[in-house]
KEKE-3310 file (N, C-alpha, C; in steps of 0.2 Angstrom, whole numbers, plus 5000, padded with zeros to 4 digits):
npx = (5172:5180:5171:5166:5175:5169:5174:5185:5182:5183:5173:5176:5182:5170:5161:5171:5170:5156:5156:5164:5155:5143:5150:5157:5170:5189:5197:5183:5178:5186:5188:5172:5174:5184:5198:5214:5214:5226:5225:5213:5212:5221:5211:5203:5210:5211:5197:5196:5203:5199:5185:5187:5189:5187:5179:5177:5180:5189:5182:5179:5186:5181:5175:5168:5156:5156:5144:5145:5147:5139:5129:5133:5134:5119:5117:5124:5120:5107:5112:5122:5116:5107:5116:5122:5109:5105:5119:5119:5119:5107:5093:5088:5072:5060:5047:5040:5038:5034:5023:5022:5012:5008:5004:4998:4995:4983:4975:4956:4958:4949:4953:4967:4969:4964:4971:4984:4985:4981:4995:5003:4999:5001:5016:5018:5009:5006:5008:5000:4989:4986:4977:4975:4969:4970:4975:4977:4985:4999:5011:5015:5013:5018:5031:5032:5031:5019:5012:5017:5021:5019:5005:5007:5001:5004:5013:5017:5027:5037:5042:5055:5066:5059:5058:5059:5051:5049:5035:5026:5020:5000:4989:4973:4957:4940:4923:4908:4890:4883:4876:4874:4871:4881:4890:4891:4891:4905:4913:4921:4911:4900:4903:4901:4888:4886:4887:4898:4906:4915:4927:4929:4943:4952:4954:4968:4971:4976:4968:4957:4966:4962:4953:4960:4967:4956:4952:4964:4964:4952:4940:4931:4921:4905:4904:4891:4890:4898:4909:4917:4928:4933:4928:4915:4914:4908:4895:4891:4891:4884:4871:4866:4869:4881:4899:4914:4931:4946:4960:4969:4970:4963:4950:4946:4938:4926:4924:4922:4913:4901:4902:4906:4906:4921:4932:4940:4948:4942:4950:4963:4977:4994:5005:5005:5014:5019:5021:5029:5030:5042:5047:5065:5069:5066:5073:5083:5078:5074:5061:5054:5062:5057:5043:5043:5047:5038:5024:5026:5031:5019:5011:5014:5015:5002:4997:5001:4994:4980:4977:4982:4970:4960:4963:4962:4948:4942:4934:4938:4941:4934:4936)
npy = (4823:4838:4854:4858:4869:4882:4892:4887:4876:4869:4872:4863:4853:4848:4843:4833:4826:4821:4815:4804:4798:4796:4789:4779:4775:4779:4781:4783:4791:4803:4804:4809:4823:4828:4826:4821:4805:4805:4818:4815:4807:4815:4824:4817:4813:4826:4827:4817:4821:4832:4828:4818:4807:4790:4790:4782:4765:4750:4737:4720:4724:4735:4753:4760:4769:4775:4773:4788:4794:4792:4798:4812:4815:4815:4827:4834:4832:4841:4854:4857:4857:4866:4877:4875:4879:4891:4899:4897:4906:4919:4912:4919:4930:4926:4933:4928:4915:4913:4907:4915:4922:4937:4948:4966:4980:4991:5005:5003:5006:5006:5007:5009:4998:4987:4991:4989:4977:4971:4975:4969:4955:4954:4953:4944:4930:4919:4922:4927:4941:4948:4960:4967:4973:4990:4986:4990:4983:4982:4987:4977:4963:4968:4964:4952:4946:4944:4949:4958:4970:4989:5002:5017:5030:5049:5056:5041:5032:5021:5004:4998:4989:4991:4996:5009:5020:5036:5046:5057:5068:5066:5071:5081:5085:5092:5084:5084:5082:5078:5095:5101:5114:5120:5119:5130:5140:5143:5144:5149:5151:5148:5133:5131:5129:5116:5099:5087:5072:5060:5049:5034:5031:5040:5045:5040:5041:5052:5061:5068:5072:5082:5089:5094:5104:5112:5119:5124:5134:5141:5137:5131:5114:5103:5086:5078:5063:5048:5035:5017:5016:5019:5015:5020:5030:5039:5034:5038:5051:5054:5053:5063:5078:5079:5087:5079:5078:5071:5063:5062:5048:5039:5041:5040:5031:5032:5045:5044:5035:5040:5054:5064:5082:5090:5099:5115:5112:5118:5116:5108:5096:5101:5093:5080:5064:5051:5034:5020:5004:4991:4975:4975:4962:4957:4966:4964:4954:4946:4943:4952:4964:4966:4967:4978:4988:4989:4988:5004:5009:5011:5016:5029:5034:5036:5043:5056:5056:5056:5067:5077:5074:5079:5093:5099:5100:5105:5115:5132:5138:5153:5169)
npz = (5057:5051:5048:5031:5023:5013:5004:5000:4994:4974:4963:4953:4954:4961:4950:4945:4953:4950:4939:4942:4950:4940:4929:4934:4930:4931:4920:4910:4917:4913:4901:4898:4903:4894:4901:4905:4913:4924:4929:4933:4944:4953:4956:4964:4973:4979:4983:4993:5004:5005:5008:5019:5016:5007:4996:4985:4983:4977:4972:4966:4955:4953:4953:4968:4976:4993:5007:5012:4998:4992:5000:4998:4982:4982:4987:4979:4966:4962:4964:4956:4943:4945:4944:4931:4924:4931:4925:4911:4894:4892:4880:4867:4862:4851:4846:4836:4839:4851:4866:4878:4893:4893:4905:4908:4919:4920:4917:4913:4897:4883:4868:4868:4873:4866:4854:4857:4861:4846:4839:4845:4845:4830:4827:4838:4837:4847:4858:4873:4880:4892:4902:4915:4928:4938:4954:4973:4976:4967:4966:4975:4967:4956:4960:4964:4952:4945:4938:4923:4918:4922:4923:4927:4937:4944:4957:4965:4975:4973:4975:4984:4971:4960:4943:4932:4920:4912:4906:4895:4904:4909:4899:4902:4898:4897:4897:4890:4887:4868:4862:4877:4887:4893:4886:4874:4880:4886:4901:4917:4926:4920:4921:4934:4937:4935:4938:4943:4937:4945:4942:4953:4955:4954:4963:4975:4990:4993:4989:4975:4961:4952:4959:4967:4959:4955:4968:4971:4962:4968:4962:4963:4963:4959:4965:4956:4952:4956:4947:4948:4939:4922:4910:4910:4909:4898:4894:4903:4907:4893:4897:4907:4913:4919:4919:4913:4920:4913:4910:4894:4888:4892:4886:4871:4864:4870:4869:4854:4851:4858:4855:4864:4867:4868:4881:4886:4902:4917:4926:4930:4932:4926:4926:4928:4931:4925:4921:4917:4924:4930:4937:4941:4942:4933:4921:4912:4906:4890:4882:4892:4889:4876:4877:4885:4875:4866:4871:4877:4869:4859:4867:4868:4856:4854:4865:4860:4848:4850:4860:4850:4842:4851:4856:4844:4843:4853:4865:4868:4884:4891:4896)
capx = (5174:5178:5166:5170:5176:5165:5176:5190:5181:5186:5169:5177:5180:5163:5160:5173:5165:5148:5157:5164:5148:5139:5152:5159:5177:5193:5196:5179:5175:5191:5185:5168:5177:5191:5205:5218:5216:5229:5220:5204:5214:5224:5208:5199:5213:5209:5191:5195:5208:5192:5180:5193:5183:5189:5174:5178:5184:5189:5178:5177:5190:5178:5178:5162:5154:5155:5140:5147:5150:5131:5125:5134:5131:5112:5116:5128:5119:5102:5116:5127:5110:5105:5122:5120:5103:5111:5125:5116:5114:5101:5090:5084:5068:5059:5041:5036:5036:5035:5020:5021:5008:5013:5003:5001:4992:4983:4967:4954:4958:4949:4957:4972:4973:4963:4977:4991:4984:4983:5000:5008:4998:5004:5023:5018:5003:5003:5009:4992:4990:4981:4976:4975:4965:4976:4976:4981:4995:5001:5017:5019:5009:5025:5039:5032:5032:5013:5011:5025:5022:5013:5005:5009:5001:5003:5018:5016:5031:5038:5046:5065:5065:5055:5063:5053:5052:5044:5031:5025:5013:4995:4984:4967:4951:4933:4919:4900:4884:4883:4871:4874:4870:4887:4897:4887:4895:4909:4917:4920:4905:4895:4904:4900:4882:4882:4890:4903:4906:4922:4931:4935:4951:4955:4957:4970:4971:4978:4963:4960:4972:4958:4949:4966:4969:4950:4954:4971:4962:4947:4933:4928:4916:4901:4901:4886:4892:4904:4907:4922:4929:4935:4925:4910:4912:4903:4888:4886:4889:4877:4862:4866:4874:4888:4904:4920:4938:4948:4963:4967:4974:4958:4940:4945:4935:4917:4923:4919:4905:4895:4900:4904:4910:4927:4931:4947:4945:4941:4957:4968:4984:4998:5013:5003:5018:5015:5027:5026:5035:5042:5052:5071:5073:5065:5075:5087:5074:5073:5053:5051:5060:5053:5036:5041:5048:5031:5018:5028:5033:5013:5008:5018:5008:4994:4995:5002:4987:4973:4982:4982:4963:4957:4967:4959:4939:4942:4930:4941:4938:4931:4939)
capy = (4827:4846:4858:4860:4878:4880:4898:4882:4870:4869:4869:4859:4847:4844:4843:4827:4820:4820:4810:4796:4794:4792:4784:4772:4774:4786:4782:4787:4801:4807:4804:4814:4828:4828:4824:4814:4801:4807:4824:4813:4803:4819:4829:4811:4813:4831:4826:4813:4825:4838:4825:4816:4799:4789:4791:4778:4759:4746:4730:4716:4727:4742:4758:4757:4773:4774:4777:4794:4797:4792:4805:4818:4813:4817:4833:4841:4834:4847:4860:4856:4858:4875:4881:4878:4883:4901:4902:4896:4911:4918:4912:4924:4929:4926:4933:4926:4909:4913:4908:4920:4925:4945:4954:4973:4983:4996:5007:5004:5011:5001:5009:5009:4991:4983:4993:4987:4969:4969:4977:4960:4950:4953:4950:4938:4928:4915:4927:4930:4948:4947:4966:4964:4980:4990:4986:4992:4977:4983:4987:4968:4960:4968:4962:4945:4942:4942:4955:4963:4980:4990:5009:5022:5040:5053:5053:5037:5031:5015:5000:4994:4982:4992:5002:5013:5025:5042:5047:5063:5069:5066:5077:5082:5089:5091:5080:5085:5076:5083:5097:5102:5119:5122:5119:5134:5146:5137:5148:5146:5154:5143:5127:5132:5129:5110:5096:5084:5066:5056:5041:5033:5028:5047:5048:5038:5041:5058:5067:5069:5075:5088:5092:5097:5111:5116:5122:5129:5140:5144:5137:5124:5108:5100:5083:5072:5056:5043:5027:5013:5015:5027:5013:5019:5038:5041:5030:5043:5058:5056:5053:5068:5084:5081:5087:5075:5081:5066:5061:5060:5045:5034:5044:5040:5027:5035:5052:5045:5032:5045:5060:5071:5089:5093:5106:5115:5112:5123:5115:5103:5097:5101:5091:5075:5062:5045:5031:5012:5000:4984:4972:4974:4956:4956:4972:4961:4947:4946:4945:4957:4970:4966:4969:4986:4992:4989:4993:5009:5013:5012:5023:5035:5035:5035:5049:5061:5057:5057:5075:5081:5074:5083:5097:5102:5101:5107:5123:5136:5142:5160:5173)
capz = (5051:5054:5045:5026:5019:5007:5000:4999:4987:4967:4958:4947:4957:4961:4942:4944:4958:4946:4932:4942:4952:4936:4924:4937:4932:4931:4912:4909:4920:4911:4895:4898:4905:4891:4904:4906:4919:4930:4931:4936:4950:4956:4957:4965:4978:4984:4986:4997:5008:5008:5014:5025:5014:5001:4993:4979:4983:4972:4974:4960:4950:4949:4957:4968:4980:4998:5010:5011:4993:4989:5003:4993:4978:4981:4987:4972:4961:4961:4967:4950:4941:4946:4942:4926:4925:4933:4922:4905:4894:4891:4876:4862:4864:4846:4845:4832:4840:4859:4868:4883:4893:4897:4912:4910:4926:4916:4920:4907:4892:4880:4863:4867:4874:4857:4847:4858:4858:4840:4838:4848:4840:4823:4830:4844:4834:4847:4864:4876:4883:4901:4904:4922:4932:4944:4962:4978:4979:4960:4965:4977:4962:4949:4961:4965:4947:4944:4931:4918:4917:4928:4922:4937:4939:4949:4963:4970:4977:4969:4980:4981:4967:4954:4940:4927:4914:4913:4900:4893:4910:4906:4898:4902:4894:4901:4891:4893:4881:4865:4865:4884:4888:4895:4879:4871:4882:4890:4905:4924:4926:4918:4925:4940:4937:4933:4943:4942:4939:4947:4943:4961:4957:4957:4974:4979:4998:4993:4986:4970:4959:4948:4963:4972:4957:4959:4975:4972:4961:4972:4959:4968:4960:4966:4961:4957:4954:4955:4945:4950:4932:4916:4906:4913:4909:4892:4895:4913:4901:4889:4899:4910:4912:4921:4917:4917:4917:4912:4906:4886:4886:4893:4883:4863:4861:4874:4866:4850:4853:4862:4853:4866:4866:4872:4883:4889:4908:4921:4931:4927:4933:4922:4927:4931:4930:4920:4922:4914:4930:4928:4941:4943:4942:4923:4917:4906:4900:4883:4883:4894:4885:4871:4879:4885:4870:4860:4875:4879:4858:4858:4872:4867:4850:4857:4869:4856:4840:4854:4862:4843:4841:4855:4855:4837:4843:4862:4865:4874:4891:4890:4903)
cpx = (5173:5174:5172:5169:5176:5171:5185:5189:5182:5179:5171:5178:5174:5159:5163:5171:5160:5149:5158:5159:5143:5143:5157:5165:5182:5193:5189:5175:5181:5189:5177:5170:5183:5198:5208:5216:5220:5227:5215:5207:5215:5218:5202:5203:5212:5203:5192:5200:5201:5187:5181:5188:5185:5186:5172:5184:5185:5187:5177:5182:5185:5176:5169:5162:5153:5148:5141:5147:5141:5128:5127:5134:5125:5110:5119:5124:5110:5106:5119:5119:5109:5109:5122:5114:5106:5114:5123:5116:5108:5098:5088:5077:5064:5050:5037:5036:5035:5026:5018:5015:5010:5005:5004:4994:4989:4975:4964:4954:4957:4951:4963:4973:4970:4968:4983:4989:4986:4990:5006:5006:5000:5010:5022:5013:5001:5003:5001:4992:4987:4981:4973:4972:4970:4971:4978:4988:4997:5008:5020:5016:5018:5030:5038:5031:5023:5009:5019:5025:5017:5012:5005:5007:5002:5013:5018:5025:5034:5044:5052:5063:5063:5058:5055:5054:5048:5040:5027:5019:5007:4990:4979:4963:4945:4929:4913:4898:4885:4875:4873:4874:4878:4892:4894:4891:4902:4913:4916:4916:4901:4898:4902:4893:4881:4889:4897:4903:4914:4923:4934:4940:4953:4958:4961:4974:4973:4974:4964:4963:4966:4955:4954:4965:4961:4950:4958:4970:4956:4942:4931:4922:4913:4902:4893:4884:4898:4904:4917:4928:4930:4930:4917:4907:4907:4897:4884:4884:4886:4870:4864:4868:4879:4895:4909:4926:4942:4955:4964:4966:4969:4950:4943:4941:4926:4919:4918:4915:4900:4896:4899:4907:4916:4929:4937:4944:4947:4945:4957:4975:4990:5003:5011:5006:5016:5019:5022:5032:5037:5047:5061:5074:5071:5068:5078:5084:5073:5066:5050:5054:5059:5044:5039:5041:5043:5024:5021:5031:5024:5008:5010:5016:5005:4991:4996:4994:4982:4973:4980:4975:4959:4959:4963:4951:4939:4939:4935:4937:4937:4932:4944)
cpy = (4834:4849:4860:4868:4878:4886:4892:4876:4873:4865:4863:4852:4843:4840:4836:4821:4816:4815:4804:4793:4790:4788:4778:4771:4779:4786:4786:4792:4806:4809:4810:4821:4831:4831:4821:4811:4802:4814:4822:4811:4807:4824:4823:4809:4820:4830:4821:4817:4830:4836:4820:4809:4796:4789:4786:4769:4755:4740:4725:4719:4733:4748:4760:4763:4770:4778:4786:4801:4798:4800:4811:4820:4816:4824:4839:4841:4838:4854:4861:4859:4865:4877:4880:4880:4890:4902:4901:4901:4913:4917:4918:4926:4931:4927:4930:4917:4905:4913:4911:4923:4934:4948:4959:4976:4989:4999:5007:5010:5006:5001:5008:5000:4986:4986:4989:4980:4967:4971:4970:4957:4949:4952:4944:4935:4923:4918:4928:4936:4947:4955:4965:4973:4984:4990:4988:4988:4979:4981:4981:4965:4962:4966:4954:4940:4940:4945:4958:4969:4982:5000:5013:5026:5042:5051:5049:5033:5021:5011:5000:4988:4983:4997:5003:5018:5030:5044:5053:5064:5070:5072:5078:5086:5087:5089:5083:5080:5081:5086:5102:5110:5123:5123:5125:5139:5146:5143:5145:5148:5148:5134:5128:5129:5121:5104:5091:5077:5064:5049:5038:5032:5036:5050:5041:5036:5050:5065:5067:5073:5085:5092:5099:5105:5115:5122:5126:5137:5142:5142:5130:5120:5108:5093:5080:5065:5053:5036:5022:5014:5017:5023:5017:5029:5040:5038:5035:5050:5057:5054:5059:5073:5087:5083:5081:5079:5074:5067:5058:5051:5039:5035:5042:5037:5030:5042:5051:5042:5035:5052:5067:5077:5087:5101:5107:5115:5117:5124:5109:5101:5096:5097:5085:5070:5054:5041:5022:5011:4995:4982:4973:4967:4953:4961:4970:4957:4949:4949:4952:4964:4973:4968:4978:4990:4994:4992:5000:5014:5016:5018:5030:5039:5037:5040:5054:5060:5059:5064:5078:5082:5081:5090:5102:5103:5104:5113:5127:5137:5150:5165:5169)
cpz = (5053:5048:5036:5025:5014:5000:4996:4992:4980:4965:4953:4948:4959:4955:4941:4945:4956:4943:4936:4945:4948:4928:4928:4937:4931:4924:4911:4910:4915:4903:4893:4899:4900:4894:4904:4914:4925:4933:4933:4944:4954:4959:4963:4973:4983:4987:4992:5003:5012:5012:5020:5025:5010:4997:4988:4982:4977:4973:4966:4956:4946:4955:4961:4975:4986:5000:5011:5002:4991:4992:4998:4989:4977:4982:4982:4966:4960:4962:4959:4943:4939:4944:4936:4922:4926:4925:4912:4903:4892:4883:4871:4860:4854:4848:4843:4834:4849:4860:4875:4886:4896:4900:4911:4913:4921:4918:4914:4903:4885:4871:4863:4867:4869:4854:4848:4858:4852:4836:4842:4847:4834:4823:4834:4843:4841:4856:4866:4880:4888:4901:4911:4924:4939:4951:4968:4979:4973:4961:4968:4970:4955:4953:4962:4957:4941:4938:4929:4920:4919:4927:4929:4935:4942:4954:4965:4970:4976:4976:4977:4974:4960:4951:4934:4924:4913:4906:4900:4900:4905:4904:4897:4900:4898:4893:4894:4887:4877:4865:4874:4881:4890:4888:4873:4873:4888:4895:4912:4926:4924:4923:4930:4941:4937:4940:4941:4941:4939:4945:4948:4963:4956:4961:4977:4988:4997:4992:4977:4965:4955:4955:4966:4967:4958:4964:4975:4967:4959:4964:4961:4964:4962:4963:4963:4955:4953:4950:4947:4942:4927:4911:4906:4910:4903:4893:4901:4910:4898:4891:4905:4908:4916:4919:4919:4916:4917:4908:4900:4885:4887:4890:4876:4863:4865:4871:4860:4850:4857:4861:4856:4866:4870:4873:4884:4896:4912:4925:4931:4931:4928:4921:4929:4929:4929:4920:4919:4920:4929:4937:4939:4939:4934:4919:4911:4901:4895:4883:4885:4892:4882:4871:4880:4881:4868:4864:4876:4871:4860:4860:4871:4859:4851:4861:4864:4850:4844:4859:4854:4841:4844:4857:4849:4839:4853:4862:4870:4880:4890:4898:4907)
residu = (UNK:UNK:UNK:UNK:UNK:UNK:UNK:UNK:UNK:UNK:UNK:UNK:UNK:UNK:UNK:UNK:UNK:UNK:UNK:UNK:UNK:UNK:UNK:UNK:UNK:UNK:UNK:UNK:UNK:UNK:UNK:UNK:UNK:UNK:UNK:UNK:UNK:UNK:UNK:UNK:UNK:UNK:UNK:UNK:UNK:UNK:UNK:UNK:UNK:UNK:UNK:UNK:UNK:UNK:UNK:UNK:UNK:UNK:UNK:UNK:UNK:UNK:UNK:UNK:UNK:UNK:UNK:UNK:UNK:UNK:UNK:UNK:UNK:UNK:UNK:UNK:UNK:UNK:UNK:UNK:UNK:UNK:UNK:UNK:UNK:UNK:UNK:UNK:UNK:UNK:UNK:UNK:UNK:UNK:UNK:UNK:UNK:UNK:UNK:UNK:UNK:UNK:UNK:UNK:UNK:UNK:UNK:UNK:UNK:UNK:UNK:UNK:UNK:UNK:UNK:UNK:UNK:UNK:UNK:UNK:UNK:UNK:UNK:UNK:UNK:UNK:UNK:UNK:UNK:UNK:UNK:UNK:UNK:UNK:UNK:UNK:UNK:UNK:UNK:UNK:UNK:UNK:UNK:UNK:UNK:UNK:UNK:UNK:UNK:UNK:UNK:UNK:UNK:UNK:UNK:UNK:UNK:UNK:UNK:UNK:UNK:UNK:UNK:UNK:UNK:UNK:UNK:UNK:UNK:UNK:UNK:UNK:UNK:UNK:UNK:UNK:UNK:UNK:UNK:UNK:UNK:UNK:UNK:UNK:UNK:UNK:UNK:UNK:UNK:UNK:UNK:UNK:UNK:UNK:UNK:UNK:UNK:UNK:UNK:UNK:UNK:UNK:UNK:UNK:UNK:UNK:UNK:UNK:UNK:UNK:UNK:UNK:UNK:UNK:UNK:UNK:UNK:UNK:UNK:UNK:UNK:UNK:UNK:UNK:UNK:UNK:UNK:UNK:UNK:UNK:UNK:UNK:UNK:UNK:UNK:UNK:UNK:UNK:UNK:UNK:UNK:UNK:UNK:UNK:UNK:UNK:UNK:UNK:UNK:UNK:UNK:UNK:UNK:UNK:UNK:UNK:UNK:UNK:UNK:UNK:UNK:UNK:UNK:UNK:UNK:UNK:UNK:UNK:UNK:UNK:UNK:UNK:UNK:UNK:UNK:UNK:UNK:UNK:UNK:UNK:UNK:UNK:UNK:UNK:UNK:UNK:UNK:UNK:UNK:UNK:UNK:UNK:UNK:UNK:UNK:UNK:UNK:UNK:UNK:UNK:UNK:UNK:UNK:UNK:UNK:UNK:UNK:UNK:UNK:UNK:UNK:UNK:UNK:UNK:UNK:UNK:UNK:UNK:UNK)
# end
């Protein structure tokens, strides 16, 4: 038999082939199909031209599959399947009764994400939030499907496959312990005096982002610690006297459970670019735009009241 040409085949016909294989004869494949019989026969006549097979005998007075027919048979019907799986549309995505688990890649930021939780919760009562840590693989982790929504800072360079949305650049304040010597007479003079504490994911191969303006205008830091983690920064501030410079968007909750001063910082990046990322191949899903609407409505909240807070008790910088 010569090679079939597939750009040749008439889905429909394969649609026909499926009825007689599973109703056994022309009247009633034509019946499930709502055709007439000679349309079943006529279309029962190409397939047998295309497979160069009769496909279909008549034994006993009933219409009975060829070795040939069965083999094919097993192969259209998972193929027939998927197509309409594919071509289905797509369902409605109903919060209120969807058990979804949504993946968002997020650095801790434990106010915001109890609020956004409880915000999808009260729409998506039965939905489960997974706050997932960001990772070097982030961006393979959001294309292979593994996480929804993936927070971005900074420049980094997003894969093929990944679409995303821009958000207000972050904005940063210096935190010391309440009390500190420094927040008495707050100047780049006096900073100079005390040391620094880092969050290591600041530096992502590139240096970090605060250090870099330090530098660019020549007031150079010392630090004197590091910790893996923005959770970690208030508990480090109030038993020392380090400075942090931080972005707004992760100190609400160790701002106010440790009570520290806010400063204007000594250098900052002004333009530092903030992106929520999702997969390409979830841009359409119900679900998931559903998700980003409400994490990304929230964020957006979220950075502007905690900007406003800090904004009102922030001690100027002096000279």
């Amino acid at each position: 038999m010569s090679e079939i040409q597939l750009h040749k085949i008439d889905l429909n016909l394969l649609a026909t082939f499926e009825a007689l294989i599973e109703e056994g004869s022309v009247a009633a494949a034509a019946d499930r199909l709502a055709l007439t019989p000679s349309a079943v026969s006529h279309a029962l006549g190409r397939l047998r031209v295309q497979f160069d097979n009769p496909l279909f005998v008549r034994v006993g007075g009933k219409m009975q599959p060829t070795p040939q027919a069965l083999l094919l048979a097993a192969e259209v019907a998972p193929v027939l399947r998927g197509l309409r799986r594919a071509l289905k549309p797509a369902e409605p995505f109903d919060p209120a009764t969807s058990d979804r688990v949504f993946r968002i890649g997020l650095h801790s930021s434990p106010t915001f994400m109890a609020q956004t939780t409880a915000l999808i919760q009260s729409t998506a009562p039965n939905a489960m939030v997974d706050w997932v840590a960001i990772r070097q693989s982030g961006q393979n982790d959001l294309v292979d499907g593994l996480i929804d929504l993936l927070h971005v800072g900074g420049r980094t360079h997003l894969f093929d496959g990944i679409q995303s949305v821009d958000l207000e650049p972050a904005t940063f304040f210096s935190f010391v312990r309440k009390g500190h010597p420094a927040a008495k007479n707050w100047s780049v003079e006096t900073a100079s005096q005390y040391r620094y504490l880092q969050v290591a994911v600041e530096d992502n191969g590139g240096g970090a982002p605060i250090e870099k303006e330090h530098r660019l205008l020549n007031r150079p830091r010392t630090l004197g610690g590091k910790v893996p983690d923005f959770a970690l920064i208030g508990v480090m501030l109030a038993a020392t006297d380090f400075i942090a410079t931080q972005p707004s968007f992760v100190i609400e909750e160790m701002w106010k459970r440790y009570d520290l001063e806010v400063l204007e910082p000594v250098a900052a990046p002004e333009d530092f670019p903030m992106r929520f990322a999702w997969s390409a191949r979830n841009a359409s899903d119900p679900a998931n735009s559903w998700l980003r609407n409400t994490v990304i409505g929230a964020y957006t909240e979220h950075q502007a009241d905690i900007n406003r807070q800090l904004h009102a008790v922030a001690i100027p910088l002096k000279g």
